[in-house]
LOTI-968281 format. One record per residue: residue in three letters; z, x, y of N, C-alpha, C, O in turn. Coordinates in steps of 0.02 Angstrom, whole numbers, padded with zeros to 5 digits, always signed. Each point is the difference from the previous one (the first is absolute). Layout:
// residues N
ALAZXYZXYZXYZXY
...
This chain:
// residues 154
UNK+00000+00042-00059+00000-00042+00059+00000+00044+00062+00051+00035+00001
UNK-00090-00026+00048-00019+00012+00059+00051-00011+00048+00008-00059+00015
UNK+00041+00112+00021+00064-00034+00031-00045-00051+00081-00041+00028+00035
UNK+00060-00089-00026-00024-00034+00036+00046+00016+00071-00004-00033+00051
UNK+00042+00083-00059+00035+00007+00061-00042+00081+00047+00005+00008+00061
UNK-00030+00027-00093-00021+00069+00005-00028+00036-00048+00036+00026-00042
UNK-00108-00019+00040-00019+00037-00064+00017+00086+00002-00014+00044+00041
UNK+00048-00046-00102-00006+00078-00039+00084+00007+00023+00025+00055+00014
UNK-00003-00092-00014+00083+00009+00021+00034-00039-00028-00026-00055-00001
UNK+00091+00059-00030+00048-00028-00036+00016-00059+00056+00019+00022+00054
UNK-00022-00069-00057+00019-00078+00041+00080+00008+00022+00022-00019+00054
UNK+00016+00047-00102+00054+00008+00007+00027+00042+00044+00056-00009+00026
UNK-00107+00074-00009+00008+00044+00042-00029-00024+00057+00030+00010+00052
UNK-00091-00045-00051-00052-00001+00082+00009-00040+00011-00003-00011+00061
UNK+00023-00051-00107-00002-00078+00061+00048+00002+00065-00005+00001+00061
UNK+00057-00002-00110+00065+00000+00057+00051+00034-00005+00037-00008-00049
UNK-00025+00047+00092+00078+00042+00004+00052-00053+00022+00006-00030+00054
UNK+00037+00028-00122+00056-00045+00034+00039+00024+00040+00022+00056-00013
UNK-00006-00082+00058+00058+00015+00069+00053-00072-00014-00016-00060+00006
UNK+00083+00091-00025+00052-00027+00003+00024-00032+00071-00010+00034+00051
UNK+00036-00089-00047+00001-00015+00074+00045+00042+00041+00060-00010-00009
UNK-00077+00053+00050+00017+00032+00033+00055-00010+00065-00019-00006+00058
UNK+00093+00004-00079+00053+00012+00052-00022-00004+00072-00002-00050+00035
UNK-00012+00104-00021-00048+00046+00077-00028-00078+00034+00018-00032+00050
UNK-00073+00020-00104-00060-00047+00021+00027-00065+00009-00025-00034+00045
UNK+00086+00003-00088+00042-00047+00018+00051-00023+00071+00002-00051+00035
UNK+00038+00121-00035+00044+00020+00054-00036-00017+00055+00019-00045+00037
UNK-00075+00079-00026-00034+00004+00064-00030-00051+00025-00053-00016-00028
UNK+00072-00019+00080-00047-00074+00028-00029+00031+00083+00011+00044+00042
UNK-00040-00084-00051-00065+00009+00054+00008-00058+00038+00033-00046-00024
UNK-00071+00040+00110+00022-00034+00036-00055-00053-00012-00052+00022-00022
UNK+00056-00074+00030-00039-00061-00006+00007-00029+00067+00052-00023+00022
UNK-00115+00027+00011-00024-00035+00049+00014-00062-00002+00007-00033-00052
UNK-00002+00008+00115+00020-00078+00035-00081-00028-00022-00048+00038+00007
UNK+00041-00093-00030-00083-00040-00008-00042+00035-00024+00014+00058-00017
UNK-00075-00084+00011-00073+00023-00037-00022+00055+00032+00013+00006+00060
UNK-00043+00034-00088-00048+00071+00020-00077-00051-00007-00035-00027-00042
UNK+00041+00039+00131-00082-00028-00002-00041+00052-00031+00014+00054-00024
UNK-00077-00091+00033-00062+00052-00048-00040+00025+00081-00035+00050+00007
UNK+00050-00100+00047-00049+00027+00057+00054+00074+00034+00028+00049-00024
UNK-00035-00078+00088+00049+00074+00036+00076-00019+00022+00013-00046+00037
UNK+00027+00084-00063+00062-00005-00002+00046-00018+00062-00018+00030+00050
UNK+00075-00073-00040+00045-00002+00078+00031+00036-00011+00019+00011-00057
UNK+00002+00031+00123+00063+00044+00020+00068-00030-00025+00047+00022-00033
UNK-00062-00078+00064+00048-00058+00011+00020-00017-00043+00052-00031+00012
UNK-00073+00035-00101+00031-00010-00077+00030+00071-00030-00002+00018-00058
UNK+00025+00008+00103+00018+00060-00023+00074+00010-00031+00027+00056-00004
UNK-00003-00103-00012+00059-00004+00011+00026-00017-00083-00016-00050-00033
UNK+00058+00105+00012+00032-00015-00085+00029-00056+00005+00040-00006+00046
UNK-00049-00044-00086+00051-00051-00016+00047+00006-00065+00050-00037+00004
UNK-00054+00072-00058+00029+00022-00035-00004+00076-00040-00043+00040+00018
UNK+00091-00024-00075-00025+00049-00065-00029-00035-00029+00005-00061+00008
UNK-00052+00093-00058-00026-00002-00064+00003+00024-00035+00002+00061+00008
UNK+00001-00085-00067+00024+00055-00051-00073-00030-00068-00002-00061-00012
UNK-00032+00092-00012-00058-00019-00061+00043-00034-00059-00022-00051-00027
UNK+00084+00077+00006+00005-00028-00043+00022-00060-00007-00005-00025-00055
UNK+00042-00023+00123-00006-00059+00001-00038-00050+00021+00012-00056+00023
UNK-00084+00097-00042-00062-00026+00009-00045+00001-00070-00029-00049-00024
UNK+00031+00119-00003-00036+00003-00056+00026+00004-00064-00037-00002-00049
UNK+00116+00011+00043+00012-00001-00063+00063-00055-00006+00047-00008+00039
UNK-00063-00029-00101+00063-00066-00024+00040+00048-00051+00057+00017+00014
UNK-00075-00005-00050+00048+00056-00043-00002+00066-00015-00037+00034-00036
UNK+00093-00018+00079-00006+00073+00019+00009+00050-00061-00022+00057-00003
UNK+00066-00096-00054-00011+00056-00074-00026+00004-00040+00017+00026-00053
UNK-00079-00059+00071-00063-00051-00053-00051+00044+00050-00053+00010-00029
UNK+00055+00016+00089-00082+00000+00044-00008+00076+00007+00044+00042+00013
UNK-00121-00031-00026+00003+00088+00000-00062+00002+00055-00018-00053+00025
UNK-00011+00114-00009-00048+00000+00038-00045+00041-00080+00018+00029-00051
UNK-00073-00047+00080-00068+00040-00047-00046-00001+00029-00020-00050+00030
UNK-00017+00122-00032-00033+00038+00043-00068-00029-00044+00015-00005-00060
UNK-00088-00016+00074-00062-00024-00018-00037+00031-00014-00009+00038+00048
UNK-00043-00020-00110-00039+00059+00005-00082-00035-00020+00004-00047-00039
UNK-00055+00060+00055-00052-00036-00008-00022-00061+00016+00047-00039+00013
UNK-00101+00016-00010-00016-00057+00039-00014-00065-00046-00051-00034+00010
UNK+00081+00023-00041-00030-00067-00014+00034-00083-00003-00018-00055-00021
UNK+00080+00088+00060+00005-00048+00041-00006-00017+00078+00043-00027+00033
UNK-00111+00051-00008-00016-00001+00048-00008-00056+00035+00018-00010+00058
UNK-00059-00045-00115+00001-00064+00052+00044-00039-00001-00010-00060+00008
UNK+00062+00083-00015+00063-00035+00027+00033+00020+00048+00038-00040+00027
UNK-00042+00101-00004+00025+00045+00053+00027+00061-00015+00019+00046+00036
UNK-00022-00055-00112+00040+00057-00010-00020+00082-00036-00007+00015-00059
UNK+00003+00023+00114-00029+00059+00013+00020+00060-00028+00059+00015-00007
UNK-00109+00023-00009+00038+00076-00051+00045+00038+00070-00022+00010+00057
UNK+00089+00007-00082+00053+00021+00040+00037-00041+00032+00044+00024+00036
UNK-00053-00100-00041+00038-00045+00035+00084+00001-00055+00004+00022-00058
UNK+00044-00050+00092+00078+00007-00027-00002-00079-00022-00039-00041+00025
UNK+00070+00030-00058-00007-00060-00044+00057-00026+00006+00031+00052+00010
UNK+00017-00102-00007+00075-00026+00004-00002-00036-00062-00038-00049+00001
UNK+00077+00063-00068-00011-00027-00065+00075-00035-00014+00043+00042-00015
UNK-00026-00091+00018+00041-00032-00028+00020-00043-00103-00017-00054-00024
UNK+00055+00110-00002-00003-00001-00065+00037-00075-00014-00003-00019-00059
UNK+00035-00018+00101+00044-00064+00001-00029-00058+00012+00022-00057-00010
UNK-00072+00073+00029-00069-00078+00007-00041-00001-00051-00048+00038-00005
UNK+00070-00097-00050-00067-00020-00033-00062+00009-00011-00019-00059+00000
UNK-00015+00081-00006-00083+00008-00001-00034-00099+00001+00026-00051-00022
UNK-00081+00060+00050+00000-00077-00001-00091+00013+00017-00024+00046+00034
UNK-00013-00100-00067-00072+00001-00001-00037+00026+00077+00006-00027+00055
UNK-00032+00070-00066-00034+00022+00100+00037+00052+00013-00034+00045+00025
UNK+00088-00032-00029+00031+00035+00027-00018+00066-00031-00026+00008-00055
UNK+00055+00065+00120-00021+00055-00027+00054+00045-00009+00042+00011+00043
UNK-00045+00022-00116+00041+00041-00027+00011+00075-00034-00055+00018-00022
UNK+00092+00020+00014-00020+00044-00032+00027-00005-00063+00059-00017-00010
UNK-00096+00030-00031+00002-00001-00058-00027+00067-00058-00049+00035-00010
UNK+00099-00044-00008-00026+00050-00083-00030-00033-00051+00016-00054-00024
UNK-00064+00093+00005-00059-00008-00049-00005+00068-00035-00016+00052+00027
UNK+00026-00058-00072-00021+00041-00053+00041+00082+00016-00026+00053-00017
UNK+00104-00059+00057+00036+00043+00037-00053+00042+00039-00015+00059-00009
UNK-00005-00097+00047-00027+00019+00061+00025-00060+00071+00015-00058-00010
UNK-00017+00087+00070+00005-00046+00054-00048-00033+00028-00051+00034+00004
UNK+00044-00109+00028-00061+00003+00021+00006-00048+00040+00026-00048-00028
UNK-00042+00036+00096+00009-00064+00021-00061-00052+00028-00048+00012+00037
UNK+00066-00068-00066-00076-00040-00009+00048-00081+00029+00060-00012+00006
UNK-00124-00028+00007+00035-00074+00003+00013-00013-00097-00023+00028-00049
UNK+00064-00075+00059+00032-00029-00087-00040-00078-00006+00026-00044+00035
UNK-00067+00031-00061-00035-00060-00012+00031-00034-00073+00021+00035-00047
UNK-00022-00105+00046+00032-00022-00047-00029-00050-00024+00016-00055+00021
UNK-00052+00059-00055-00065-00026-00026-00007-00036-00069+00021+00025-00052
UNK-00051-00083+00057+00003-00033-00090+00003+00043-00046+00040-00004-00047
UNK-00095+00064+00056+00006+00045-00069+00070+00043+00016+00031+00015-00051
UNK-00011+00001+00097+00048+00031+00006+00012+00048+00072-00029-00005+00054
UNK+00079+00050-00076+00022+00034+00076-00084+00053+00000-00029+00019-00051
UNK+00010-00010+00112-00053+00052+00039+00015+00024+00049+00019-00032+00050
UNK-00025+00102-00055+00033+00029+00060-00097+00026+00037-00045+00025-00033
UNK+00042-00039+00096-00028+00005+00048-00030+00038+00060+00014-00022+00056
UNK-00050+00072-00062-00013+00040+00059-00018-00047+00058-00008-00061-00007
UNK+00003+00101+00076-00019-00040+00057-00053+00030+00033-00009+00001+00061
UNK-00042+00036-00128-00048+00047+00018-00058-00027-00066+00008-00011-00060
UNK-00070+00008+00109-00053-00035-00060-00011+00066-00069-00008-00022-00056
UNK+00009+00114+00065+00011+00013-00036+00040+00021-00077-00014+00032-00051
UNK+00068-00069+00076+00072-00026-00058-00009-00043-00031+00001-00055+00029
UNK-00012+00055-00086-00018-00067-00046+00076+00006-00007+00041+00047+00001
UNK-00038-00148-00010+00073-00020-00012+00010+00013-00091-00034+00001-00051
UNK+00109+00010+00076+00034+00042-00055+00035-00057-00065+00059-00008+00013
UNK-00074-00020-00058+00041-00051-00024+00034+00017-00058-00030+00029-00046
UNK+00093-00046+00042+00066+00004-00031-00001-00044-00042+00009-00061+00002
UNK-00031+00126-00075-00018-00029-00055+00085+00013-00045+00026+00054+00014
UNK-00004-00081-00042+00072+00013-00046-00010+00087-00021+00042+00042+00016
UNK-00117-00021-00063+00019+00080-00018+00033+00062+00054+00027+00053-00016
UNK-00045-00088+00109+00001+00062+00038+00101+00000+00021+00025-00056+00007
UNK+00016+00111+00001+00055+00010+00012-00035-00027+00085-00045+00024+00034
UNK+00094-00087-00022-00006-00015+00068+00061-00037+00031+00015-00055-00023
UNK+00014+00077+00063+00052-00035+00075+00008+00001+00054-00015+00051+00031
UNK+00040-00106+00001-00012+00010+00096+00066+00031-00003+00056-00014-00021
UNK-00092+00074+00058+00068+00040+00026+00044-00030+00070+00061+00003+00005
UNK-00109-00034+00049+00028-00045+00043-00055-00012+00042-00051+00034-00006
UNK+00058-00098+00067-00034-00026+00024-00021+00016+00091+00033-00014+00049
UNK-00083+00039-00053-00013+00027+00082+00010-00054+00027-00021-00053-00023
UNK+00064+00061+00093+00025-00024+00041-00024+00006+00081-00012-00044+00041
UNK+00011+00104-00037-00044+00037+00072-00044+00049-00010+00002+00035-00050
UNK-00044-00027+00095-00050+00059-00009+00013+00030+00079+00002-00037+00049
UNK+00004+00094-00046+00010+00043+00053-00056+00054+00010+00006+00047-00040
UNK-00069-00040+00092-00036+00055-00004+00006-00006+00087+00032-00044+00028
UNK-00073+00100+00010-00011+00024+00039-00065-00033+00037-00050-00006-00036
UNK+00047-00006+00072-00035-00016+00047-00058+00050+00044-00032-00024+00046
């Protein structure tokens, strides 16, 4: 089998570097602007903090269940989600039809949408060259947990 996350590399090694949720990255909140960030030209006059922020009482519900994982290859592109983008994976949420997860297949990592289908579970690229993957009983397969956020750069 062809790793669908990065060819010629162990899935386990290139998809994603897990990052434990990080203390530092928790601790630290950021100021959150008063109202909307227009898209035209900005007022002087909104300049003004109305509170902290902090990400994790934004992006994570369970903090000993949620890891970050680093993305490697493209094929989940048409979903947004980009080689090197950080992933927010929550191991405490259900997997549920549509939704996108990472999952082990055949002890490899890989993250695809989870389709749940009469014949059965199909896991999903979001790239026309990924043929979908379907989860036949012989292959060693489990959702390791369920993406939650995608974080890349702009």
């Amino acid at each position: 089998m062809q790793s669908s996350i990065h060819p010629g590399r162990s899935a386990s090694r290139a998809l994603l570097s897990l990052v434990h949720p990080n203390k530092e990255l928790f601790q630290r909140q950021r100021a959150l602007l008063r109202g909307a960030v227009p898209a035209g030209f900005p007022s002087p006059a909104d300049d003004h903090v109305e509170q902290r922020l902090s990400l994790d009482e934004h992006m994570v519900r369970h903090k000993a269940s949620t890891f970050f994982m680093r993305v490697a290859g493209d094929s989940m592109r048409g979903m947004g989600i980009f080689d090197g983008d950080l992933v927010v994976v929550d191991r405490a949420i259900p997997a549920v039809h549509g939704c996108v997860v990472i999952a082990v297949v055949d002890g490899e990592f890989t993250v695809k949408q989870l389709l749940l289908t009469p014949d059965g579970r199909v896991l999903r690229a979001a790239h026309p060259d990924y043929p979908d993957m379907p989860i036949n009983p012989e292959r060693d397969f489990s959702i390791w947990g369920v993406v939650q956020w995608n974080v890349h750069k702009v």
